[in-house]
MDTraj code that builds the backbone (N, CA, C; nanometers):
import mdtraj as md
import numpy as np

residues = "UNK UNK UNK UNK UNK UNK UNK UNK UNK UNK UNK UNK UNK UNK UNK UNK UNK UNK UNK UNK UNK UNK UNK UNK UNK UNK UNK UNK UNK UNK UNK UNK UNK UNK UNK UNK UNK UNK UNK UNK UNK UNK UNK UNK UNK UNK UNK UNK UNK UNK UNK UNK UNK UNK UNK UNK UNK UNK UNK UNK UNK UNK UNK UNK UNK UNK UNK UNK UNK UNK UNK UNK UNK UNK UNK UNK UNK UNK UNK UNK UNK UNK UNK UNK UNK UNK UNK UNK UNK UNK UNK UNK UNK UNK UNK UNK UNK UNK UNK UNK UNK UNK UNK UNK UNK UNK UNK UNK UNK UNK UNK UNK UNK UNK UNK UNK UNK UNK UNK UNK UNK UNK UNK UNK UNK UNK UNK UNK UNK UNK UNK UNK UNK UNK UNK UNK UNK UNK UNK UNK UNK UNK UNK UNK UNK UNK UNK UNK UNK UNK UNK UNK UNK UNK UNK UNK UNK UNK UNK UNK UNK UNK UNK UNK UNK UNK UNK UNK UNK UNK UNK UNK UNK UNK UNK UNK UNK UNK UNK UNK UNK UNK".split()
xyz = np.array([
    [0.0858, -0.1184, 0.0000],
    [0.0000, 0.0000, 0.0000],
    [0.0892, 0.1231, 0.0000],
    [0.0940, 0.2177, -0.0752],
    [0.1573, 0.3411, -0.0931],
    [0.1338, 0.4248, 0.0609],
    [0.2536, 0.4849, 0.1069],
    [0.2838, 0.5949, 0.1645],
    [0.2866, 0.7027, 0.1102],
    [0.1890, 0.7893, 0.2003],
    [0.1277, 0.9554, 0.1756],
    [0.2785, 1.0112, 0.0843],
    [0.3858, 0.9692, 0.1010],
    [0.4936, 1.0483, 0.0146],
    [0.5384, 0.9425, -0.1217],
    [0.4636, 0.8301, -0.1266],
    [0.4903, 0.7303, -0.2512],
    [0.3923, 0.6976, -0.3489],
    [0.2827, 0.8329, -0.3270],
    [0.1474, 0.7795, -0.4084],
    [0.1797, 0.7727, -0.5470],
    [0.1487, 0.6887, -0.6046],
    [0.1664, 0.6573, -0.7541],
    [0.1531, 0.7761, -0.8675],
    [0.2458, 0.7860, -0.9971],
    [0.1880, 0.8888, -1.0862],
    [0.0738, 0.9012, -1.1101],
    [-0.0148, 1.0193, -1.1216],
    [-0.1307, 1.0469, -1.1565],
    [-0.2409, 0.9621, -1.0729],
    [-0.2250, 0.9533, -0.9452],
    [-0.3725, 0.9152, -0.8485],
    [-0.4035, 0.9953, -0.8222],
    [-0.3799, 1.1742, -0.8261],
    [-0.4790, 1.2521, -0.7974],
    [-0.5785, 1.2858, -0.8490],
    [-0.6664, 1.3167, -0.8206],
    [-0.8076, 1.3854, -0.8882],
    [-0.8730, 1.5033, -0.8054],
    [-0.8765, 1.5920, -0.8684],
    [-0.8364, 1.7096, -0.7985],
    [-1.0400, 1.7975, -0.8407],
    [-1.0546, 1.8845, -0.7385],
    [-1.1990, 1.9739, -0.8015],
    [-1.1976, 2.0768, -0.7226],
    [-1.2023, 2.1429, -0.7698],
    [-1.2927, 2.3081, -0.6572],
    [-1.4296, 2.2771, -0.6439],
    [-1.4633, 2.3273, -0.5428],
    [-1.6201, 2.3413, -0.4811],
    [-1.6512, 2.4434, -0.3678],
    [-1.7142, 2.4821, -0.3880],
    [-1.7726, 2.5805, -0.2006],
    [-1.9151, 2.5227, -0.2091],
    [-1.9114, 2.5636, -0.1210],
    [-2.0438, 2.5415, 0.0146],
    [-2.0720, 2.7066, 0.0679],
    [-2.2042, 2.7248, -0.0092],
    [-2.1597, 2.8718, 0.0841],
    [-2.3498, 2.8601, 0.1699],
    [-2.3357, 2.8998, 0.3039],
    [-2.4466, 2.9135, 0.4004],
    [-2.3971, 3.0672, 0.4151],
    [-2.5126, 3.1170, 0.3882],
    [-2.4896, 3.2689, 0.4170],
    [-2.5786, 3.2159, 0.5940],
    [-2.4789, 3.3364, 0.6476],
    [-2.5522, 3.4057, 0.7937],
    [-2.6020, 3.5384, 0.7545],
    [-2.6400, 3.5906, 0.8778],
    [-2.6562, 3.7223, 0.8484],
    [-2.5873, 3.7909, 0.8355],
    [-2.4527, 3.7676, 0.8350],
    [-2.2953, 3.8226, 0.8224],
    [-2.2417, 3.7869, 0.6384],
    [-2.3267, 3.7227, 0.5902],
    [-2.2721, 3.6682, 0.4837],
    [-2.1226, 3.5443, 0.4332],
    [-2.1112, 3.5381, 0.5467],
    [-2.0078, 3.4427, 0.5774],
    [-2.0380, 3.2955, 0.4660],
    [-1.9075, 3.2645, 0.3959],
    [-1.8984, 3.1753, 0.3136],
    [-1.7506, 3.0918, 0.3795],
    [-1.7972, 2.9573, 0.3142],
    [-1.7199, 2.8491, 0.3501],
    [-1.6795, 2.8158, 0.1887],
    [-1.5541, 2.7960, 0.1502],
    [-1.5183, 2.7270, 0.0257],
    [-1.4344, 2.6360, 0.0551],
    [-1.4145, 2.5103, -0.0700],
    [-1.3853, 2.4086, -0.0324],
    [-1.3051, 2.3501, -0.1454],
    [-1.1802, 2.2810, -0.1375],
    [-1.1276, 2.2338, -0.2383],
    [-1.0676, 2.0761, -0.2150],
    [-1.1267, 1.9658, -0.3048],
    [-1.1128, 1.8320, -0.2765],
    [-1.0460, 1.7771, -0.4108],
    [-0.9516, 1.6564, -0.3672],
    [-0.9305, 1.6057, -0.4495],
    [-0.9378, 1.4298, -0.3990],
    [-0.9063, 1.3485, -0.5228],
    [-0.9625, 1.2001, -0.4489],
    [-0.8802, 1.0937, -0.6050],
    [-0.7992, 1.0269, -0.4682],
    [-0.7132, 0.9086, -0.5568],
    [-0.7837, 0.7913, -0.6015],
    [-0.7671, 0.7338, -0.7205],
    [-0.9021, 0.6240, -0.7615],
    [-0.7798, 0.5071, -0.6630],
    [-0.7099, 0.5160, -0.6929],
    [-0.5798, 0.4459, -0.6924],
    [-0.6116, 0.3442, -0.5352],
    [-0.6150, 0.4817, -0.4784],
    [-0.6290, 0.4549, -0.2980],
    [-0.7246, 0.4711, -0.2046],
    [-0.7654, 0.5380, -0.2838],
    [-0.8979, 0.5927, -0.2170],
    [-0.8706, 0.7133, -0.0933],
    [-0.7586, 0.7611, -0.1313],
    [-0.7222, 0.8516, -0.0119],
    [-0.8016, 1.0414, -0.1235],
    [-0.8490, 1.1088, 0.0291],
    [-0.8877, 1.2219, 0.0044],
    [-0.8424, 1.3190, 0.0827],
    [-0.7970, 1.4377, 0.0270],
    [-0.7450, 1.5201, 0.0329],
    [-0.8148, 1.6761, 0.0561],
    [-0.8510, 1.7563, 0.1136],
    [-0.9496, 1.8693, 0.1102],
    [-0.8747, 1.9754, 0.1994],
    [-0.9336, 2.0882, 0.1531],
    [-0.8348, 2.2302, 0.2068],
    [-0.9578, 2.3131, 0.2149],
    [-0.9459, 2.3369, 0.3475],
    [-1.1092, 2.4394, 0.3731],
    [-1.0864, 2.6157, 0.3317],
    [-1.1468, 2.6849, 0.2733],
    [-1.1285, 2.8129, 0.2968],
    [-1.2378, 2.8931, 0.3546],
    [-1.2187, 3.0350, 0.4049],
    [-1.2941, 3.1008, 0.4293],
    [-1.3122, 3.2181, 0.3471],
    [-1.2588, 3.1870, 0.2325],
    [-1.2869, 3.3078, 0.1104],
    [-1.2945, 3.2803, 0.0062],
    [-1.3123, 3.3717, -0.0949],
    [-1.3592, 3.2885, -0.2512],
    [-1.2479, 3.1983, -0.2789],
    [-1.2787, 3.1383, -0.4152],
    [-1.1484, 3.0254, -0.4375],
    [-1.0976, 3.0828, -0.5702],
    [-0.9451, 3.1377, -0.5660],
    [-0.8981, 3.2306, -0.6681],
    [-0.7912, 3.0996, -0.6999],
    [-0.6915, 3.1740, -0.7752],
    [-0.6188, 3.1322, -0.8442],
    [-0.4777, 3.1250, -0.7907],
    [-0.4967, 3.2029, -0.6686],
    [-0.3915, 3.2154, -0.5442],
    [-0.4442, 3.0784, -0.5017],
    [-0.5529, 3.0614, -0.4403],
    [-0.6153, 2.9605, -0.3615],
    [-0.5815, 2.8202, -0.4041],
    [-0.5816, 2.8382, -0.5542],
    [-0.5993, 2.6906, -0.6055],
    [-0.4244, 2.6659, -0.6129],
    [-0.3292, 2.7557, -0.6255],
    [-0.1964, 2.7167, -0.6189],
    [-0.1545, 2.6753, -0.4592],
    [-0.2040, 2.7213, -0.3585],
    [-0.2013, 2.6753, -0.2280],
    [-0.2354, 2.5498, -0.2236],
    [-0.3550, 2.4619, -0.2600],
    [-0.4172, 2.3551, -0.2604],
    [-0.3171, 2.2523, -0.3636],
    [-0.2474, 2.2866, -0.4778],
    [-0.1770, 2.2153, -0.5682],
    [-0.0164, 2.2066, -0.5162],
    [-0.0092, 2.3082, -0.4014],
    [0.1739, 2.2891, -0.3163],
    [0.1139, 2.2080, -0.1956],
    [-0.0160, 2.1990, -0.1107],
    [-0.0685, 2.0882, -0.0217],
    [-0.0858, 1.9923, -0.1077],
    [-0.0928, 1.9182, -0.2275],
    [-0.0820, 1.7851, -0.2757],
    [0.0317, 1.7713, -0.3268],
    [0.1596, 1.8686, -0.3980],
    [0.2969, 1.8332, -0.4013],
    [0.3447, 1.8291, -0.3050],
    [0.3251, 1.8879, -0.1655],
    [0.4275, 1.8290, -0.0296],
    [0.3617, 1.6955, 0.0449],
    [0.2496, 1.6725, -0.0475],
    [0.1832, 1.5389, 0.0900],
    [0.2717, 1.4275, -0.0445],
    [0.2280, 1.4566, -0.1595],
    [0.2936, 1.3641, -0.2502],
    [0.3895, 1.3818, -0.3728],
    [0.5684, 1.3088, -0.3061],
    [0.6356, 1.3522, -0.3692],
    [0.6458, 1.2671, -0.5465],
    [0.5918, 1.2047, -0.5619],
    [0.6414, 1.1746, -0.7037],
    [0.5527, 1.2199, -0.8218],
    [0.5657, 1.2375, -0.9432],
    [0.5097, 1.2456, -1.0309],
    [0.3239, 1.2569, -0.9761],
    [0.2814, 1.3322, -1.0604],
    [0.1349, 1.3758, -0.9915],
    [0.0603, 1.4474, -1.1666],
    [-0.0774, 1.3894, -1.1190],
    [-0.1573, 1.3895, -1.2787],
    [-0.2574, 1.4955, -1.2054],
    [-0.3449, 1.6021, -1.1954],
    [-0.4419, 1.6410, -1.1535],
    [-0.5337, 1.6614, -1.2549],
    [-0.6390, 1.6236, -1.2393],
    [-0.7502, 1.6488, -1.3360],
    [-0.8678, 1.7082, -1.2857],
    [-0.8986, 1.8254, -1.3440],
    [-0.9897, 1.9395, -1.2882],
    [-1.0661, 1.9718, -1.3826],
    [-1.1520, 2.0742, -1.3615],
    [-1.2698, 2.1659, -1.3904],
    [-1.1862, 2.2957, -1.4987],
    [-1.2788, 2.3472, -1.5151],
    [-1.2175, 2.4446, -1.6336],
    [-1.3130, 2.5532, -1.5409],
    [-1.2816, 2.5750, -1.4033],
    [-1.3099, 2.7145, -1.2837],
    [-1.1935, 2.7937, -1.3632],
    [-1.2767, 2.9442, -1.3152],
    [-1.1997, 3.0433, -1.3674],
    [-1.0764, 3.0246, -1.2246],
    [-1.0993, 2.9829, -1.1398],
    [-0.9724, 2.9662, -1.0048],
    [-0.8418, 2.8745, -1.0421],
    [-0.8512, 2.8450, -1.1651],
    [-0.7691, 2.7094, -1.2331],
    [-0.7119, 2.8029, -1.3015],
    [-0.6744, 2.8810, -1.3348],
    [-0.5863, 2.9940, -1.4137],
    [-0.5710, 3.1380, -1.3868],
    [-0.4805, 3.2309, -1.4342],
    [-0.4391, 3.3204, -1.4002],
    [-0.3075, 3.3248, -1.3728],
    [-0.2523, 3.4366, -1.3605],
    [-0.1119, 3.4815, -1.3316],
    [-0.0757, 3.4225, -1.2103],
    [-0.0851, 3.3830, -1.0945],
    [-0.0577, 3.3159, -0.9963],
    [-0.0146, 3.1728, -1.0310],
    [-0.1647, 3.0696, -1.1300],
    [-0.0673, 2.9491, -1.1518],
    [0.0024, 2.9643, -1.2665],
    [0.0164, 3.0341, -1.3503],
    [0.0936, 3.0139, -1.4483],
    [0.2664, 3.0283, -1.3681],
    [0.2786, 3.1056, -1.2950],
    [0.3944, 3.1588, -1.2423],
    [0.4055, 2.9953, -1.1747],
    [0.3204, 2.9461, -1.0771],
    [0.3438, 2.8376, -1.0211],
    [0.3916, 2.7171, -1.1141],
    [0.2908, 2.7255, -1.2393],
    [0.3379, 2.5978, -1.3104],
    [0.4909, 2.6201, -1.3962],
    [0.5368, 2.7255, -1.3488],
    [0.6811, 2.7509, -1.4165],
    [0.7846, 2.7185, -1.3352],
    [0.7129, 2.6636, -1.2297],
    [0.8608, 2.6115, -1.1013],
    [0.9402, 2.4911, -1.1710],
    [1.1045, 2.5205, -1.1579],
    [1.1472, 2.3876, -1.2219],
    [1.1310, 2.2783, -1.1188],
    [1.1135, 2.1182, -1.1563],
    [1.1047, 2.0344, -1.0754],
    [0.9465, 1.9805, -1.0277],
    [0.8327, 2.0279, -1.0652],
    [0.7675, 2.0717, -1.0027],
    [0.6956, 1.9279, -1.0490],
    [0.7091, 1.8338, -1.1636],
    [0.6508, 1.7106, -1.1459],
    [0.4650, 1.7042, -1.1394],
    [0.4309, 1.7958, -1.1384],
    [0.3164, 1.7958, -1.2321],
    [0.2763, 1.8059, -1.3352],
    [0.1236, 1.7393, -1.3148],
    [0.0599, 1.7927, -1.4927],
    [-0.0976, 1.8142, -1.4552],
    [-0.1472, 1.9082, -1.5054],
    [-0.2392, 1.9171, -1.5063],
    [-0.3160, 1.8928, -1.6250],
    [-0.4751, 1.8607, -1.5950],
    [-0.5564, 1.7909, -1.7982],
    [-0.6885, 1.8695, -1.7209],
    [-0.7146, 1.9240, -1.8122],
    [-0.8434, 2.0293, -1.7483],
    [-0.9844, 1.9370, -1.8645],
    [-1.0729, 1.8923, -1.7459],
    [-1.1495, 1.8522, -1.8155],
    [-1.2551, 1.9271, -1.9089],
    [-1.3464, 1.8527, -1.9961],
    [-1.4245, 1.9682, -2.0875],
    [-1.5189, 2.0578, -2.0439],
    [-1.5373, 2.1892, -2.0467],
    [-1.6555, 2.2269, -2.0555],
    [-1.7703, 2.1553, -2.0040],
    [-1.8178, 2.1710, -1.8830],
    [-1.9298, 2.1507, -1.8647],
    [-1.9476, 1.9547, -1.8514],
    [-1.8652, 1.9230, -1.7888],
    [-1.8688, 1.7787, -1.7874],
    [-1.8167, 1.7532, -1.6659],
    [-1.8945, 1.7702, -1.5644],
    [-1.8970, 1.7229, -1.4391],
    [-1.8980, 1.5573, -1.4021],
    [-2.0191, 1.5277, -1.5069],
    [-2.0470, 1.3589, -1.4697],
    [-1.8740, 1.2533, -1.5304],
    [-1.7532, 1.3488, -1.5900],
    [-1.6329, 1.2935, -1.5823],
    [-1.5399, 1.3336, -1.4446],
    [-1.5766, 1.3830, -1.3670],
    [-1.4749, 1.4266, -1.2866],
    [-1.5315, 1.3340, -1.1090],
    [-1.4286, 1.2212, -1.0768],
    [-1.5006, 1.1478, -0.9482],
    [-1.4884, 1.1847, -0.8650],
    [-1.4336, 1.3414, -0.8662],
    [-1.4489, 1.4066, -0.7244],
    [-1.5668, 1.4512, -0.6511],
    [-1.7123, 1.4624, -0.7558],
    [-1.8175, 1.5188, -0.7715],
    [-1.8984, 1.3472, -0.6839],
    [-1.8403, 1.2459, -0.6698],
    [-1.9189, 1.1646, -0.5897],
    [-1.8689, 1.2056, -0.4510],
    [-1.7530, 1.2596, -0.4304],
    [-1.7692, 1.3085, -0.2932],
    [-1.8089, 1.4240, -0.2572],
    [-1.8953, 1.4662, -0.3622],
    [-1.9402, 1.5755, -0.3087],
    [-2.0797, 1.5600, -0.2935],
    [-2.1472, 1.4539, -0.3435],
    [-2.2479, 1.4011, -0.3982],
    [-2.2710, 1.3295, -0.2126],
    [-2.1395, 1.2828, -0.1440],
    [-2.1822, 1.2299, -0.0085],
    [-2.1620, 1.3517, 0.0513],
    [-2.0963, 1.4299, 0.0376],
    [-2.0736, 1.5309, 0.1233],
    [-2.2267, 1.5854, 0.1801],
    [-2.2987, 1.6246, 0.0293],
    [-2.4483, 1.6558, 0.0635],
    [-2.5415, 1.5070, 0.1311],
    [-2.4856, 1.4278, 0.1091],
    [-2.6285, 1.2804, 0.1440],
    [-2.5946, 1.3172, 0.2963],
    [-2.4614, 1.3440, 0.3576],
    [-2.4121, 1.2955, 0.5203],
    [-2.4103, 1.4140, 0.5664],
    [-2.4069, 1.5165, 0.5652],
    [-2.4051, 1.6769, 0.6116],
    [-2.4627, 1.7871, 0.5828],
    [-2.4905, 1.8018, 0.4208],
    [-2.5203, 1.9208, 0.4157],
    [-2.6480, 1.9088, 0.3799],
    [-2.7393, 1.8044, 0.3968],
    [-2.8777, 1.7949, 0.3327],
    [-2.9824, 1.8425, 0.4047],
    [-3.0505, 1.9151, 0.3720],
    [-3.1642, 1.9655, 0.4572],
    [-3.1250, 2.0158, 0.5769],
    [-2.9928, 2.0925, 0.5733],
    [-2.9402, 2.1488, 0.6537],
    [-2.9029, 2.2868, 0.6618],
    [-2.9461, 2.4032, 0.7623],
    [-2.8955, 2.5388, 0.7407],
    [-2.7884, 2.5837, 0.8300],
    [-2.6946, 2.5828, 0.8228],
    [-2.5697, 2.6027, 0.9189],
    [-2.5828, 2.7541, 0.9461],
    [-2.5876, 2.7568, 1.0614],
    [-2.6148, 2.9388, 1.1075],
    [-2.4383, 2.9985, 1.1093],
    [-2.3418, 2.9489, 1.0836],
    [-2.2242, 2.9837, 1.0502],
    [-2.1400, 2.8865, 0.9427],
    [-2.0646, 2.9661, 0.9042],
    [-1.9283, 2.9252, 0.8191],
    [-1.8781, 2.8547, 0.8927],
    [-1.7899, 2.8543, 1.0274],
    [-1.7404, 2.7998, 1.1013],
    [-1.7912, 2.6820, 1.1434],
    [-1.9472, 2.6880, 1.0880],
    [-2.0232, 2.5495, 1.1424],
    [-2.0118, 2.3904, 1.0319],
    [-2.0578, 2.4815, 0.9121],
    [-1.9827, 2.4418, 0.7716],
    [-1.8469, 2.3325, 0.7877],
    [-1.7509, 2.4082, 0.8175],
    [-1.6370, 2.3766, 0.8045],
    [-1.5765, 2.2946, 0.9201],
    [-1.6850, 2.2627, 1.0573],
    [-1.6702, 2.2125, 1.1312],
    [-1.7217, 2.0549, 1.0739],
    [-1.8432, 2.0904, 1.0077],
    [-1.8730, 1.9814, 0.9474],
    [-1.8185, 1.8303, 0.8699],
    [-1.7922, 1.9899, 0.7768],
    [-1.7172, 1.9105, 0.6392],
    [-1.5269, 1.8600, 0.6618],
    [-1.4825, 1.9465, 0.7914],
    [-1.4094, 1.8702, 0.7872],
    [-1.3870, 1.7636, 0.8795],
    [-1.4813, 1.7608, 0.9319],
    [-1.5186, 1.6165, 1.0447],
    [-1.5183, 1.5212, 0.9118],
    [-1.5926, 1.5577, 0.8190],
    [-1.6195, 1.3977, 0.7167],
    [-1.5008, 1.3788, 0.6351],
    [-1.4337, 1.4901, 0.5778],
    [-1.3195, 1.4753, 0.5260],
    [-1.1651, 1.3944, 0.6118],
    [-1.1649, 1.4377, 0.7431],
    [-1.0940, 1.3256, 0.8224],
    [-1.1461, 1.1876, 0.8457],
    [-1.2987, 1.1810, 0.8413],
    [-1.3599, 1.0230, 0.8372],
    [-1.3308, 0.9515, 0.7548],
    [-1.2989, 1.0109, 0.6044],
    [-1.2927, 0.9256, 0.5016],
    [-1.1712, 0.8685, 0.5215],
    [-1.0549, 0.8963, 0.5523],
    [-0.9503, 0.8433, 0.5943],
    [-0.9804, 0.6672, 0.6369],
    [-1.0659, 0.6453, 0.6744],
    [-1.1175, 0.4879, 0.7150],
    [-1.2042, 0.4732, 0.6622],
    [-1.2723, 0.5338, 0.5413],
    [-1.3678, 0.4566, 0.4510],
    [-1.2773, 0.4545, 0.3160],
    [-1.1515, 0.4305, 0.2865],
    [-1.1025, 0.4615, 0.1497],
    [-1.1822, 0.3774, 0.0563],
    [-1.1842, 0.1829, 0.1132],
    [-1.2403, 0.1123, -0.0260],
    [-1.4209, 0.1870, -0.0646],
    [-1.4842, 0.2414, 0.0599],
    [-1.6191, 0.2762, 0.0027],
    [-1.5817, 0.3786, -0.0982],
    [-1.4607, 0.5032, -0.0413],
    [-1.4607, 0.6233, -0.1526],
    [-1.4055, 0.5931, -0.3174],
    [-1.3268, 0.4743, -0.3248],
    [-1.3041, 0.3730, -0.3999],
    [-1.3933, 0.3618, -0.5120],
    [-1.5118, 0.2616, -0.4325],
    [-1.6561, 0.2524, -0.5003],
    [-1.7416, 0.3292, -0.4996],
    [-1.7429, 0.4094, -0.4520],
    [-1.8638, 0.5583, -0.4938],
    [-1.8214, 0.6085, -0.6299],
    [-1.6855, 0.6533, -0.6138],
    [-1.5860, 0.7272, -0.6897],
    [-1.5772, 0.6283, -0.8727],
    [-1.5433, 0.5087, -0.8297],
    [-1.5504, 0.4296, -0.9487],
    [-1.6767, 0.4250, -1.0057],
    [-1.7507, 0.3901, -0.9395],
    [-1.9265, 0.3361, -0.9421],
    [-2.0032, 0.4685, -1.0629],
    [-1.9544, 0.6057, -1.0334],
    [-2.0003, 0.6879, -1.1124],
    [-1.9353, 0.6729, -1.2310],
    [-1.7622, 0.6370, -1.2500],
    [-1.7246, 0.6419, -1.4057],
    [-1.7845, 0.5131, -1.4272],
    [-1.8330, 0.4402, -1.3474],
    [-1.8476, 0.3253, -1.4631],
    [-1.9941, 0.3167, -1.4803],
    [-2.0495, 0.3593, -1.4589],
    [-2.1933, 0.3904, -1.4837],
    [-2.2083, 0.4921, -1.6479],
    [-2.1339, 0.5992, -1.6203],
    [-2.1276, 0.6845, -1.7036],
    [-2.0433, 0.5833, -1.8521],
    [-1.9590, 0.5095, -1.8262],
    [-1.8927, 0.4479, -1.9092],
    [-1.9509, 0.3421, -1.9829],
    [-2.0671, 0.2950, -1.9294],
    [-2.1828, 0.1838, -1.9667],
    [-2.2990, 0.2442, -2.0451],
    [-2.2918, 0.3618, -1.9991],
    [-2.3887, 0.4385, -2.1057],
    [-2.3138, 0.5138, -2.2135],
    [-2.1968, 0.5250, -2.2449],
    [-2.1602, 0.5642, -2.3727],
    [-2.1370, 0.4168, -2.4450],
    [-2.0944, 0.2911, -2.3728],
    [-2.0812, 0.2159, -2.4308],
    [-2.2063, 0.1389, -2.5422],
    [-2.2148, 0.0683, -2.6342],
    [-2.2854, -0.0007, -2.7506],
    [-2.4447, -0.0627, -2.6799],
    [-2.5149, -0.0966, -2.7103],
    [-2.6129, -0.1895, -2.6286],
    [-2.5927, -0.3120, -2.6710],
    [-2.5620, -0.3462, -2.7778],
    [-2.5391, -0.4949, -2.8009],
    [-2.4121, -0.5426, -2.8604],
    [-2.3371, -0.6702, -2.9054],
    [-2.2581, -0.7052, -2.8994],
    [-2.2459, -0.7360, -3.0770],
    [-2.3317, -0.6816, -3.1217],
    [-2.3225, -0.7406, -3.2814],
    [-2.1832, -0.6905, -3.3264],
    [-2.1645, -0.7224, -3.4343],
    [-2.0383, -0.7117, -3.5176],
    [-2.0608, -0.7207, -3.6372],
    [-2.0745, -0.6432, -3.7442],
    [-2.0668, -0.6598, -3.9068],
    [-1.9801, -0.7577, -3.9743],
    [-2.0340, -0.8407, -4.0532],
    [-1.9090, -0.9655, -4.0626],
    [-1.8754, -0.8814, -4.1949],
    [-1.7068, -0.8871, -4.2031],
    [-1.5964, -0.9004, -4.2959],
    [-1.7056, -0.9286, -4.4464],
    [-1.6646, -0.8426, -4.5324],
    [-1.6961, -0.8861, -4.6500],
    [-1.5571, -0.9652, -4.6944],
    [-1.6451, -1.1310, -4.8186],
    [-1.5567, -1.1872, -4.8298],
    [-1.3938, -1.0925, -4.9260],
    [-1.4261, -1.0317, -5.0073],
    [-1.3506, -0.9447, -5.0886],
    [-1.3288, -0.8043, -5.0484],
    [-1.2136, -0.8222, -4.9657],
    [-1.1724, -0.6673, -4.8950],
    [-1.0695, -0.5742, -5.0232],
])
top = md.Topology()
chain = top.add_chain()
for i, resn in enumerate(residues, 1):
    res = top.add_residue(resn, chain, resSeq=i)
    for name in ("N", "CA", "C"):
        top.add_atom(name, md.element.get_by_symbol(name[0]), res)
traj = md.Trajectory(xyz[None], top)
């Protein structure tokens, strides 16, 4: 089993998200997760302010110091995924990333979106948090839980690409036979 500093090339899977519960203060909670198919290990960085492009290079040096080798992240096309901040970042020599920005508007490819999908079933459902601080008390109670559910985050996480992968796939198994004279 890989050590937090031996995770394999490209097991990250990386997403922005917030959670925002306004108070009467307007107080917002944002949230940035990522999730290894590999291991099932998850990764999340709470904020208490929008999620910029500063933000998202903070969250991408917390997954290069937890994991030193080669690293794949695959994200969202958020305007927090670019700008002068990561470009400067992605110019560090050594830096052993890559990032693949998924398409436009294609959430149902990205398996970070099943943990967000529990995030709402186990916490945030039918729920009004009278603070940010309450939010984030929450979410990161479940984000340290998952730590001992990896094979479920595993199968949540898989369970959606392969669902999605069964429906682009054929419905039946026919095959056009070979004409005899090619």
């Amino acid at each position: 089993m890989p050590t937090p500093n031996s995770a394999p090339s490209g097991c990250s899977v990386a997403s922005q998200r917030w959670l925002t519960r306004h108070a009467s203060f307007g107080e917002k909670a944002s949230y940035y997760s990522g999730v290894c198919l590999e291991t099932g290990t998850v990764d999340a960085m709470g904020l208490t302010e929008s999620c910029t492009a500063e933000t998202s290079v903070v969250f991408l040096q917390q997954l290069r110091a937890k994991y030193r080798e080669p690293l794949i992240v695959i994200w969202d096309n958020s305007p927090a995924h670019r700008g002068p901040a990561m470009r400067d970042y992605l110019s560090t020599d050594g830096l052993n990333l890559r990032l693949v920005p998924l398409p436009a508007y294609s959430p149902d490819f990205n398996p970070d979106e099943a943990i967000w999908d529990w995030v709402r079933e186990e916490e945030t459902a039918n729920t009004c948090f009278d603070t940010a601080a309450r939010v984030c008390e929450h979410l990161d109670r479940f984000f340290a839980e998952l730590a001992n559910r990896t094979a479920e985050v595993k199968q949540r996480c898989r369970s959606a690409l392969q669902a999605l992968a069964d429906g682009l796939a054929p419905t039946t198994n026919h095959v056009d036979p070979m004409p005899d004279s090619v």
